[in-house]
VOLO-194196 format. One record per residue (C-alpha): residue in three letters; y, z, x; residue number from 1. Coordinates in nm, 2 decimals. Layout:
<nodes>
+-----+--------+--------+--------+-----+
!  aa !      Y !      Z !      X !   i !
+-----+--------+--------+--------+-----+
! ALA !      Y !      Z !      X ! NUM !
...
+-----+--------+--------+--------+-----+
</nodes>
This chain:
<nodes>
+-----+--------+--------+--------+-----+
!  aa !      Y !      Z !      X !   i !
+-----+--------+--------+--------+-----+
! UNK !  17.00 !  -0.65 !   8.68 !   1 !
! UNK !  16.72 !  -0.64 !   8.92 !   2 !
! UNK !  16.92 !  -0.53 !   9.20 !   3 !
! UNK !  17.03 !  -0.24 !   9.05 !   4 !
! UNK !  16.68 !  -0.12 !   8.93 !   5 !
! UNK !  16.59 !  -0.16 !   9.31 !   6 !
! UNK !  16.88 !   0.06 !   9.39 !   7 !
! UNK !  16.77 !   0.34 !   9.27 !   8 !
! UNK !  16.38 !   0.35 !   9.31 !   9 !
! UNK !  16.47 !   0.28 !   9.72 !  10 !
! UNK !  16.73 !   0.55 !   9.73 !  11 !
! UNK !  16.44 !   0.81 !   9.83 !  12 !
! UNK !  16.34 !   0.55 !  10.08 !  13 !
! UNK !  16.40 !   0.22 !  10.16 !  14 !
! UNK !  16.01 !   0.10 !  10.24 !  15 !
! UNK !  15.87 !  -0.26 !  10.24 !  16 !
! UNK !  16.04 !  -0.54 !  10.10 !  17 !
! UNK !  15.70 !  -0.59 !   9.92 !  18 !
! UNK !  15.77 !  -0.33 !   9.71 !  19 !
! UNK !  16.13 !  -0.48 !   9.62 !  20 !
! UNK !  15.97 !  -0.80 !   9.49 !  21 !
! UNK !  15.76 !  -0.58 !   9.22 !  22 !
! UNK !  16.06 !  -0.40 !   9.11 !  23 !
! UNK !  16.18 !  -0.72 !   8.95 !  24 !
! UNK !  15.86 !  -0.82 !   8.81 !  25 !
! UNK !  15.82 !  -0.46 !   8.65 !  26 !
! UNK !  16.18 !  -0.47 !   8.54 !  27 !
! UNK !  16.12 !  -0.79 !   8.35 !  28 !
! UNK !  15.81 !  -0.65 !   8.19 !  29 !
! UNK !  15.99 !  -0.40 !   8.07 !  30 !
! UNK !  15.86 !  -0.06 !   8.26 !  31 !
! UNK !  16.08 !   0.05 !   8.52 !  32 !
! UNK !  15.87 !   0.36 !   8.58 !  33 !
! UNK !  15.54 !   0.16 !   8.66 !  34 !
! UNK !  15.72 !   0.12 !   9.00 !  35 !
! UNK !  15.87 !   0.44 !   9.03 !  36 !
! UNK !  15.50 !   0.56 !   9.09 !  37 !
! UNK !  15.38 !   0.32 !   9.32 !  38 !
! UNK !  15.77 !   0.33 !   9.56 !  39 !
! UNK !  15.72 !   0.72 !   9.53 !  40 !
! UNK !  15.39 !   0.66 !   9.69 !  41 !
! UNK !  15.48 !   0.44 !   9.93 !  42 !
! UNK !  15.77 !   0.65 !  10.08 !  43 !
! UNK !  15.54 !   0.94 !  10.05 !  44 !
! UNK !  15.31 !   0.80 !  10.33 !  45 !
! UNK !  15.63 !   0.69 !  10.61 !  46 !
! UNK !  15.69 !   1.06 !  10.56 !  47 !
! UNK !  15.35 !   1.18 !  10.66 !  48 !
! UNK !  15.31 !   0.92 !  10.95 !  49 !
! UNK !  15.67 !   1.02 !  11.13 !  50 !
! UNK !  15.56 !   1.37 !  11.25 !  51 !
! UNK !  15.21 !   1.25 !  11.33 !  52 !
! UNK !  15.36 !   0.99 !  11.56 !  53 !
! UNK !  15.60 !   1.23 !  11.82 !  54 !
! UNK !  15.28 !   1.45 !  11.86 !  55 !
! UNK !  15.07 !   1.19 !  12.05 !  56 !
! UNK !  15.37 !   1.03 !  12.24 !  57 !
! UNK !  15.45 !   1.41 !  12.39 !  58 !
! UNK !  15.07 !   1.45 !  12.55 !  59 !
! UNK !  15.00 !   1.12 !  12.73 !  60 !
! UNK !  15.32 !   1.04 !  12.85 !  61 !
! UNK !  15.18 !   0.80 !  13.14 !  62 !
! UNK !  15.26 !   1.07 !  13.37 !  63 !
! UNK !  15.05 !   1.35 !  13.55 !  64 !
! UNK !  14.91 !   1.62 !  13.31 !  65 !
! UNK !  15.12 !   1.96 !  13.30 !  66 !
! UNK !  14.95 !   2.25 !  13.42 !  67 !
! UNK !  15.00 !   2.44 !  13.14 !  68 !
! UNK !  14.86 !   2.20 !  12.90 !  69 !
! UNK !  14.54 !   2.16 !  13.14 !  70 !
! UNK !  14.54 !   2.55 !  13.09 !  71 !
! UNK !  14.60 !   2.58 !  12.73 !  72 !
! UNK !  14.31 !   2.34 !  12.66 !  73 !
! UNK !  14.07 !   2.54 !  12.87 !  74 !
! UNK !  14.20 !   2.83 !  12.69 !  75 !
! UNK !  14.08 !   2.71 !  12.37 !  76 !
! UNK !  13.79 !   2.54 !  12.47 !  77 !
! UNK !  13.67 !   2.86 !  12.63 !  78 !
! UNK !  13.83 !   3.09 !  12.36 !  79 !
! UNK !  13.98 !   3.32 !  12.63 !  80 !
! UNK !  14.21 !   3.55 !  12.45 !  81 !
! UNK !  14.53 !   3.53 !  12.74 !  82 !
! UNK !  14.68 !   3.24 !  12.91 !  83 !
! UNK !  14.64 !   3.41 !  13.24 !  84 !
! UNK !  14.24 !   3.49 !  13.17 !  85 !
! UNK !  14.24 !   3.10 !  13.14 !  86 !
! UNK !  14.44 !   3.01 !  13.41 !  87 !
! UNK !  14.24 !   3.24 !  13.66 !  88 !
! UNK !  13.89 !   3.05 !  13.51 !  89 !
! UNK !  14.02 !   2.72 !  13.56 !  90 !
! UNK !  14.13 !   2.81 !  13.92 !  91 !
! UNK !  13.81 !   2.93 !  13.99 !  92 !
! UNK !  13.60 !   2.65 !  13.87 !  93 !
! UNK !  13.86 !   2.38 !  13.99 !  94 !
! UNK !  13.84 !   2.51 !  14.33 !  95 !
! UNK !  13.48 !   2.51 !  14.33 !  96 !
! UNK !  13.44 !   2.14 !  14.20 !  97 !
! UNK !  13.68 !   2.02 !  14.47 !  98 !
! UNK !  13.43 !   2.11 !  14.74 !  99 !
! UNK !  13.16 !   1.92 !  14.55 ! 100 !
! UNK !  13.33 !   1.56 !  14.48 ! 101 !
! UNK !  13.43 !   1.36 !  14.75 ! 102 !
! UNK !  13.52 !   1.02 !  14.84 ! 103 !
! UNK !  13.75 !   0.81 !  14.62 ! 104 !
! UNK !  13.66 !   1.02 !  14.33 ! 105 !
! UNK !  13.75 !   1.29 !  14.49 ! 106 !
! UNK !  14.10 !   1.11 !  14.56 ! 107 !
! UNK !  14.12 !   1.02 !  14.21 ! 108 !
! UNK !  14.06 !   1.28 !  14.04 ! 109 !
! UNK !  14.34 !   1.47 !  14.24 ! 110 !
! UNK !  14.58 !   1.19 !  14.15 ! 111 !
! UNK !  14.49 !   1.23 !  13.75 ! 112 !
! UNK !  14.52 !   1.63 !  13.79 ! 113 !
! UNK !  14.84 !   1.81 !  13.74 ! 114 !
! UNK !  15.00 !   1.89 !  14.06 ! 115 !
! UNK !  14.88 !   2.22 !  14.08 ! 116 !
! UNK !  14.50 !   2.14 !  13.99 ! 117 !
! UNK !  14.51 !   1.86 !  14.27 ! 118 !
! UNK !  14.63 !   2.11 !  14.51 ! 119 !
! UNK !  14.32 !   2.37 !  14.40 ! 120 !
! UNK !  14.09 !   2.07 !  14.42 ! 121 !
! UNK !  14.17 !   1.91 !  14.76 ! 122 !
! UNK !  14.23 !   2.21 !  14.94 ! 123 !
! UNK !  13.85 !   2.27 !  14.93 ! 124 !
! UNK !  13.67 !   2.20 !  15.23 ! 125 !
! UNK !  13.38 !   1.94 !  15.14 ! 126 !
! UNK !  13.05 !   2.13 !  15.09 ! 127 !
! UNK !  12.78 !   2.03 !  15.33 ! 128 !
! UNK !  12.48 !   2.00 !  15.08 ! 129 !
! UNK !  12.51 !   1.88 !  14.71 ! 130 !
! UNK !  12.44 !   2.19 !  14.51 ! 131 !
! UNK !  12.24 !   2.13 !  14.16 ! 132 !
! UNK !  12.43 !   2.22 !  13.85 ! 133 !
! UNK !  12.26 !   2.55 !  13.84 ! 134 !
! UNK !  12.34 !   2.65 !  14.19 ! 135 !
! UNK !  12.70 !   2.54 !  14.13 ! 136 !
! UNK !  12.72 !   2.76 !  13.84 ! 137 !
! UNK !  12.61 !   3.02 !  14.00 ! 138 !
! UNK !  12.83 !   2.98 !  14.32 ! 139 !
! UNK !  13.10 !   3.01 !  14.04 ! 140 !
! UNK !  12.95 !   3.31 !  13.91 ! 141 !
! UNK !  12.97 !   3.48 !  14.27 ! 142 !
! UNK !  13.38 !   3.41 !  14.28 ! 143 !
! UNK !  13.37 !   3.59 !  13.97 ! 144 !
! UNK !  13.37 !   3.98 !  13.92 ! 145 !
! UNK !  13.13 !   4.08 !  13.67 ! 146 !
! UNK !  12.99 !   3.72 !  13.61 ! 147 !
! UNK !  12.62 !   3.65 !  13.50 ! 148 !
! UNK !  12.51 !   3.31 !  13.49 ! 149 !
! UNK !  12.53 !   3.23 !  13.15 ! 150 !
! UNK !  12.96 !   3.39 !  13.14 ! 151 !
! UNK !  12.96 !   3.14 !  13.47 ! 152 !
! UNK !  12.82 !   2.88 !  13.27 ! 153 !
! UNK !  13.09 !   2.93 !  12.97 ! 154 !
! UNK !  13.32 !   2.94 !  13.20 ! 155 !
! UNK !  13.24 !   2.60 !  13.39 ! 156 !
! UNK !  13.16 !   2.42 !  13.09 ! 157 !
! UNK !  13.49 !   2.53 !  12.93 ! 158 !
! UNK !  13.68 !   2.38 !  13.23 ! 159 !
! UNK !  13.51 !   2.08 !  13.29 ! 160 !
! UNK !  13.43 !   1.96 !  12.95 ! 161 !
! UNK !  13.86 !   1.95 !  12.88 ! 162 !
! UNK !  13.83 !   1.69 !  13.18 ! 163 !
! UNK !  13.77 !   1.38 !  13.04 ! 164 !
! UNK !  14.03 !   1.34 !  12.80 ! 165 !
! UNK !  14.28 !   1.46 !  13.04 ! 166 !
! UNK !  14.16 !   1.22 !  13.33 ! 167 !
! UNK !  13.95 !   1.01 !  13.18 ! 168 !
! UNK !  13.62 !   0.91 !  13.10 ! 169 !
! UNK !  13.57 !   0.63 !  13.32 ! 170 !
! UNK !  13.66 !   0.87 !  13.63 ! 171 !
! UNK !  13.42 !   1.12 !  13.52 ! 172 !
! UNK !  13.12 !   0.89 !  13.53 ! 173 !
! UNK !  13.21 !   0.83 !  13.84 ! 174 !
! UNK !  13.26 !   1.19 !  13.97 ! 175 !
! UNK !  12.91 !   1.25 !  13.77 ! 176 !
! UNK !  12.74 !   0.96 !  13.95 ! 177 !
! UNK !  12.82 !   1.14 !  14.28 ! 178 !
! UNK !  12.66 !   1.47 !  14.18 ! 179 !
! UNK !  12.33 !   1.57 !  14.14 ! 180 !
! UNK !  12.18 !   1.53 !  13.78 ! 181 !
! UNK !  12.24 !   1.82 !  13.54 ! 182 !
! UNK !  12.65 !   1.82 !  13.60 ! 183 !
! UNK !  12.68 !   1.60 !  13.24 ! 184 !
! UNK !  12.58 !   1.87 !  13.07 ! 185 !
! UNK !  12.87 !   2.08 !  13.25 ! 186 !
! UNK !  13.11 !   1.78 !  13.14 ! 187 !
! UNK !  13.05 !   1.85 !  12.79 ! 188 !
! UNK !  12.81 !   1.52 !  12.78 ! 189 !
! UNK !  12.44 !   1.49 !  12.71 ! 190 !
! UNK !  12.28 !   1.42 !  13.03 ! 191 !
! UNK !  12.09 !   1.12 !  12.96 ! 192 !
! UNK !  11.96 !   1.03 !  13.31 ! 193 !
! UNK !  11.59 !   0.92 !  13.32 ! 194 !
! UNK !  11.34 !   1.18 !  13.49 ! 195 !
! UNK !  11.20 !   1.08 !  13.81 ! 196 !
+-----+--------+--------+--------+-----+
</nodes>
């Protein structure tokens, strides 16, 4: 008799076996429904997690970032209104960072980029002076047409702040202990180094 009170409560799902020892229990007692709650419950949650779980597996796939994903995020970070407004932004700011990081970061930081953001960023000729974070923003607002320092600002921040969680946060430190101070800020962190 208890097997076929578990037959029917698992037909919905079949879940943990933990579940299957209460059935009997509950069917002994006398209230079959008592379980029917808890099973309904319990398949309720595999259900939520299953779509959950694809979504994560698609974006870090162990692989180089896609282009267009590096794009869309810029896109909403920056709340550009087209995919091409975005994608002309993050060209711009890429190309400028690449002349400001060198060395092994600068290596490693192409290697994390998608394809097509390493190519922007190594291209770059290696600038011969460090630039502070407000004379690299505003090199960026002279590639742009139209750009005032604060709409250069915007636009640098909403490039380089979608960096870390697409290459890292560990590489970023290191990119940001190579620049001058006031480039965490630019990152999307709080800039936390001591004043001299």
């Amino acid at each position: 008799m208890p097997s076929t009170t578990a037959t029917p409560r698992p037909a919905a799902t079949t879940t943990p076996k933990a579940t299957a020892t209460t059935a009997p229990k509950a069917t002994a007692i006398g209230t079959p429904t008592a379980t029917a709650a808890p099973k309904a419950t319990t398949a309720a949650t595999p259900k939520v997690t299953a779509p959950r779980t694809p979504a994560p597996t698609e974006a870090p796939a162990g692989t180089r970032p896609a282009w267009a994903a590096l794009v869309e995020e810029v896109r909403e970070a920056g709340r550009y209104p087209t995919r091409a407004e975005a994608e002309r932004v993050t060209r711009i700011v890429l190309s400028a960072l690449g002349g400001h990081v060198i060395g092994d970061e600068r290596v490693d930081l192409a290697q994390a980029l998608p394809e097509e953001a390493a190519r922007v960023v190594a291209s770059q000729i290696p600038a011969t002076r460090p630039l502070t974070a407000a004379e690299f923003v505003d090199s960026v607002a002279a590639r742009i047409e139209g750009a005032t320092p604060a709409t250069a600002r915007w636009d640098v921040s909403s490039v380089l702040s979608v960096l870390p969680s697409l290459v890292g946060d560990d590489l970023i430190t290191r990119v940001l202990d190579r620049l001058p101070s006031g480039y965490a800020l630019l990152f999307g962190r709080a800039d936390l180094t001591p004043a001299a």
